[in-house]
Residue frames as a rotation matrix with the C-alpha (Angstrom) as fourth column:
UNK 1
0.565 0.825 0.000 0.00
0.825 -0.565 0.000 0.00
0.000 0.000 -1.000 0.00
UNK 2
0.181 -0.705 -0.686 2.96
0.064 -0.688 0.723 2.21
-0.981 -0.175 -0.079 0.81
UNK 3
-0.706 -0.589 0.394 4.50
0.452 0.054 0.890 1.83
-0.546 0.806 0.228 -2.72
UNK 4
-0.374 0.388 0.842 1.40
0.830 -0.265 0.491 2.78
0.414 0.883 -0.223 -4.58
UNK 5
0.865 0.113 -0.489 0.41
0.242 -0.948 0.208 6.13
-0.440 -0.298 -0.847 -2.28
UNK 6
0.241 -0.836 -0.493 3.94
0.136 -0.474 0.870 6.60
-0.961 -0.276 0.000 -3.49
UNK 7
-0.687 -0.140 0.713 3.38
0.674 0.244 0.697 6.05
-0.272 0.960 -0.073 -7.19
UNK 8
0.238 0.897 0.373 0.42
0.969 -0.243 -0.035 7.88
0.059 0.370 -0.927 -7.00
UNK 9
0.631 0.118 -0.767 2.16
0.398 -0.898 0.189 10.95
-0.666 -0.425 -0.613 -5.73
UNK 10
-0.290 -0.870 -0.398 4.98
0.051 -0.429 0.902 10.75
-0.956 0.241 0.169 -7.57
UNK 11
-0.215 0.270 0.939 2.65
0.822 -0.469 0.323 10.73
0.528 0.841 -0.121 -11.18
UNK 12
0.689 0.579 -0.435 0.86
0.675 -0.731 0.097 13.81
-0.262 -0.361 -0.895 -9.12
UNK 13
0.450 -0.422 -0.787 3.68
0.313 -0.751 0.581 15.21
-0.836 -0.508 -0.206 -9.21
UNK 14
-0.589 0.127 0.798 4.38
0.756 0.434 0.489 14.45
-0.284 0.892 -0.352 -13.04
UNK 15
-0.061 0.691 0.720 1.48
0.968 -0.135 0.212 15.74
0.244 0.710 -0.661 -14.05
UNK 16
0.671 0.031 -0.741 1.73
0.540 -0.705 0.459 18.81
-0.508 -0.708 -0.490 -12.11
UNK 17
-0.152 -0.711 -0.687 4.70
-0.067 -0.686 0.725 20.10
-0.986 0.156 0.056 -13.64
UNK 18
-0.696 0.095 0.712 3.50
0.718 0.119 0.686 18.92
-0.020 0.988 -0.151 -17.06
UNK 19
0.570 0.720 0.396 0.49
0.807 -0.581 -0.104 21.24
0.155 0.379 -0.912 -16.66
UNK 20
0.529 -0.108 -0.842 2.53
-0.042 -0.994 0.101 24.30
-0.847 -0.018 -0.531 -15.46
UNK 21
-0.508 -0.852 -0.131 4.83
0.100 -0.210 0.973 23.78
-0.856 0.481 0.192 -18.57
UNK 22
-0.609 0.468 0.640 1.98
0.793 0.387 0.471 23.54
-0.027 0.794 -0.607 -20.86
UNK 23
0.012 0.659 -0.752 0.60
0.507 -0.652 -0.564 27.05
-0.862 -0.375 -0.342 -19.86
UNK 24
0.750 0.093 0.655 0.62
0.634 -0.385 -0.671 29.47
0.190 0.918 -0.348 -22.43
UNK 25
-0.430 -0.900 -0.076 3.40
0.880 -0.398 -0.259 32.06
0.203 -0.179 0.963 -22.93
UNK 26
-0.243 0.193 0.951 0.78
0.185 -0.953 0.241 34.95
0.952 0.234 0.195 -22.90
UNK 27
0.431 0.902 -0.017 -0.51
0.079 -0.019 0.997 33.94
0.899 -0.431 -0.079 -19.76
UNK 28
0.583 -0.512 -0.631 2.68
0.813 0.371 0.450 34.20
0.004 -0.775 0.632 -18.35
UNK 29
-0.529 -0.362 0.768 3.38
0.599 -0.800 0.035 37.31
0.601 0.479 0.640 -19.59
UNK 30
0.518 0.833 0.195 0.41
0.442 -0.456 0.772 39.07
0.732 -0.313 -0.605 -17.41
UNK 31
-0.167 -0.601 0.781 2.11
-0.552 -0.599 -0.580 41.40
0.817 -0.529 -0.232 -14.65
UNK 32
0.185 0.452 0.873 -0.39
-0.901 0.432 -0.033 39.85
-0.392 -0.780 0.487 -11.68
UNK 33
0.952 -0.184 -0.244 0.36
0.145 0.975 -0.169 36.00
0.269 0.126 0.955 -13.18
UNK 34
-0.025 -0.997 0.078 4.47
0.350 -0.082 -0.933 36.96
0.936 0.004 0.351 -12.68
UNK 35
0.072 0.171 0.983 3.82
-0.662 -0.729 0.175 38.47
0.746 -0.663 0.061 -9.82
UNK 36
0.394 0.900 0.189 2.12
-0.886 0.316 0.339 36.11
0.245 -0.301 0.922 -8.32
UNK 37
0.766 -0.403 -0.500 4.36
-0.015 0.767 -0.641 33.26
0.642 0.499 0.582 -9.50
UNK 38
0.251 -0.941 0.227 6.98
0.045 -0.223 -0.974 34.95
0.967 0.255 -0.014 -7.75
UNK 39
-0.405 -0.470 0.784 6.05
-0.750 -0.320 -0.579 35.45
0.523 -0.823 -0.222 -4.46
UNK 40
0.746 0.662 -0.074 4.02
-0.552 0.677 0.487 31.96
0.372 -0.322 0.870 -4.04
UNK 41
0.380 -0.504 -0.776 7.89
0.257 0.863 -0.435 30.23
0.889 -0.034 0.457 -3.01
UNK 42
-0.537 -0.200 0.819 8.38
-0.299 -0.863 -0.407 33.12
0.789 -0.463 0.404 -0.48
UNK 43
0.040 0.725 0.688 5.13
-0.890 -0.287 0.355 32.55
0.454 -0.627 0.633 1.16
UNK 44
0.443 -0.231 -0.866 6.10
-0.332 0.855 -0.398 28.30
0.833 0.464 0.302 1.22
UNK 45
-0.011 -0.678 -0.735 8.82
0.528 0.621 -0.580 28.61
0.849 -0.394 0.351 2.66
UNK 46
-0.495 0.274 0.825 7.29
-0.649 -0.748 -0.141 31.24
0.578 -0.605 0.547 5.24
UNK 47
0.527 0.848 0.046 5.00
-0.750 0.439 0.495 28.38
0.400 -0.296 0.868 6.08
UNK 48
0.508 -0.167 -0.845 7.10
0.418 0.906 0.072 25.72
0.753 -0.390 0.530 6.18
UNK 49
-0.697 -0.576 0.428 9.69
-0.149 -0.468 -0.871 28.13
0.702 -0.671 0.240 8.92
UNK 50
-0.672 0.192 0.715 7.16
-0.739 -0.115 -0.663 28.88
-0.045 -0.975 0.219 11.06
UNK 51
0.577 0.813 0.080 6.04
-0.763 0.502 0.407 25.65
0.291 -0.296 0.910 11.43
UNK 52
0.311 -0.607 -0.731 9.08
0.773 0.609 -0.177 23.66
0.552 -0.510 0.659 12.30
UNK 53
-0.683 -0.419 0.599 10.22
-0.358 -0.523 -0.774 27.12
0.637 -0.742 0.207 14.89
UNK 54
-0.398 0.875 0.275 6.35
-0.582 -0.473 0.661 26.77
0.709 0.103 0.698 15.84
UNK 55
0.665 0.704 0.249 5.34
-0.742 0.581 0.335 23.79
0.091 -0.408 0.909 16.87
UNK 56
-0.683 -0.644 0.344 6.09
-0.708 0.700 -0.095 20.17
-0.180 -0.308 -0.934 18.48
UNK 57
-0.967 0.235 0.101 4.22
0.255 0.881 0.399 18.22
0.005 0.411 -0.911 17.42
UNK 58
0.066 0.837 0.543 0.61
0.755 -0.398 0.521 19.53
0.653 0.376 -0.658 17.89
UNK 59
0.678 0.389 -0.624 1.58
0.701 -0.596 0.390 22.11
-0.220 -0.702 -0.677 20.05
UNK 60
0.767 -0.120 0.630 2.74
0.142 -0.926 -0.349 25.56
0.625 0.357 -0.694 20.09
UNK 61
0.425 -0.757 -0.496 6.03
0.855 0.156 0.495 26.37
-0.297 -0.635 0.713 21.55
UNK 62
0.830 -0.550 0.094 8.29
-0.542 -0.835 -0.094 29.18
0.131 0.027 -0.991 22.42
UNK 63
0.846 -0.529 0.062 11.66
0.364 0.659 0.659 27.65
-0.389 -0.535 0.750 22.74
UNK 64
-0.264 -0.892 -0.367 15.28
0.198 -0.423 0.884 28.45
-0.944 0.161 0.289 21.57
UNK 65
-0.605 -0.021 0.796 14.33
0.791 0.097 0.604 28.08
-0.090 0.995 -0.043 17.83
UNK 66
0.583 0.808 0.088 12.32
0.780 -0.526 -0.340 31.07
-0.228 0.267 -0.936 18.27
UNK 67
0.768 -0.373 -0.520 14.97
-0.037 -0.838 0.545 33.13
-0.639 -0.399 -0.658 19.63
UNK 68
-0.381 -0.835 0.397 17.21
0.544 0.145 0.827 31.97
-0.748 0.531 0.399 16.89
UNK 69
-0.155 0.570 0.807 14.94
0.987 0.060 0.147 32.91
0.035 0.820 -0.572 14.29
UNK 70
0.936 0.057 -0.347 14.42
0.203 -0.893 0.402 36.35
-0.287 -0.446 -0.847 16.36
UNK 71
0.181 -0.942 -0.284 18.72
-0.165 -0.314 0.935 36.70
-0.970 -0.122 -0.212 15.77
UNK 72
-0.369 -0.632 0.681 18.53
0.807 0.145 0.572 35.32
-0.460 0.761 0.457 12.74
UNK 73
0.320 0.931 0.178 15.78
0.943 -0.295 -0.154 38.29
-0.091 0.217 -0.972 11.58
UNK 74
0.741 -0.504 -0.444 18.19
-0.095 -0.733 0.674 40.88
-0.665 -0.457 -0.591 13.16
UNK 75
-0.309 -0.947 -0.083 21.18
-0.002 -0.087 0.996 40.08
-0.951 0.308 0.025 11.07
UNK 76
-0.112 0.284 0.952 19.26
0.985 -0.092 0.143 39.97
0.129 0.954 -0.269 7.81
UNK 77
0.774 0.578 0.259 18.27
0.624 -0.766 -0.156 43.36
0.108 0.283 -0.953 8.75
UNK 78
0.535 -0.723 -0.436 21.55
-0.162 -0.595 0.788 44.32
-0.829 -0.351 -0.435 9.77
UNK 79
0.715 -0.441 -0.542 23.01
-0.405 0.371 -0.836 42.76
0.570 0.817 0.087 5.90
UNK 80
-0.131 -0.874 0.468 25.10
-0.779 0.382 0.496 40.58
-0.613 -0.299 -0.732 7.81
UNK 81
-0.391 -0.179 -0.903 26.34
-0.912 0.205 0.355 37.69
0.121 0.962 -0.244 5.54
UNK 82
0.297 0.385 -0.874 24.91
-0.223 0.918 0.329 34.15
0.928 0.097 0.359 5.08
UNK 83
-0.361 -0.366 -0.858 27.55
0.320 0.815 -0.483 32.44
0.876 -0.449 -0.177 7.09
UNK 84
-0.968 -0.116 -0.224 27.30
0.243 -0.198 -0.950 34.76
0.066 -0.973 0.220 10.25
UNK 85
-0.030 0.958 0.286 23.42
-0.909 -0.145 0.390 34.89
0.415 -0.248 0.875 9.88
UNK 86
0.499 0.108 -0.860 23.68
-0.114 0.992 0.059 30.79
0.859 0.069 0.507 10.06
UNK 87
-0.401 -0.666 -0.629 25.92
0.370 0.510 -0.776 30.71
0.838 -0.544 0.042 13.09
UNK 88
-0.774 0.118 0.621 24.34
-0.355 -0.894 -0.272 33.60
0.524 -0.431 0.735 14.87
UNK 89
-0.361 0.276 0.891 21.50
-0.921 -0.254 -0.295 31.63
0.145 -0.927 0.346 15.37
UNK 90
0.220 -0.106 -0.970 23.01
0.532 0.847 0.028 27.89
0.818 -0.522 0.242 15.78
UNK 91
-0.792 -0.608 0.046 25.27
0.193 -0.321 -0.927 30.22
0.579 -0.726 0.372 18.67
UNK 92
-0.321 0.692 0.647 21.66
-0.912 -0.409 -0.015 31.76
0.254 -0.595 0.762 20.39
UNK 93
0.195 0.820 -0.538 20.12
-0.841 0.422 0.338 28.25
0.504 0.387 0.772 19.79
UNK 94
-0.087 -0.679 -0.729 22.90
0.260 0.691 -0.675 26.21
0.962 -0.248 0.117 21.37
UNK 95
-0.724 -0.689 -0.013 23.47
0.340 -0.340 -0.877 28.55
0.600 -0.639 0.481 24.30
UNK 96
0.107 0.913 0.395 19.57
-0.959 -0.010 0.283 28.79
0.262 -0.409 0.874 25.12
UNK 97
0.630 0.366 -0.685 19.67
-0.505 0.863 -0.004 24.92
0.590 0.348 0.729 24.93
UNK 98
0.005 -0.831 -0.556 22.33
0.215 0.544 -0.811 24.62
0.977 -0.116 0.181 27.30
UNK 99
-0.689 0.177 0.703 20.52
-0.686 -0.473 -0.553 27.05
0.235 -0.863 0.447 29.98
């Protein structure tokens, strides 16, 4: 049963990208279709963040992974670079985790 929920998703998924490739070019051409397009991976991966900071299983939680996220938020806003956003807040995340 496992194998074919997995076939089945993986044509879903098949067919899925066959239909977006099969749009038209005009309809991708629209300002609000491009738009749109663009900020649906944004919003994604917004979702998928604050659900793994968010929650434990069915519950809400404050916990270190907030406060990382809270440091990591700060150094984007400060243009600090990749790496020292990424360490900034394993370093908050560790050192909450350790109190």
């Amino acid at each position: 049963m496992t194998w074919l929920a997995i076939l089945v998703a993986a044509a879903g998924c098949y067919l899925l990208k066959l239909t977006g490739l099969s749009v038209p070019p005009q309809v991708l051409e629209r300002p609000v279709v491009s738009r749109v397009a663009d900020l649906i991976p944004v919003a994604l991966l917004a979702g998928l963040v604050a659900v793994q900071v968010f929650t434990t299983g069915p519950d809400l939680v404050l916990d270190a992974r907030a406060a990382a996220l809270a440091v990591a938020v700060v150094l984007l806003l400060l243009r600090a670079p990749f790496l020292v956003v990424v360490f900034g807040a394993a370093l908050v995340a560790a050192l909450l985790r350790l109190l």
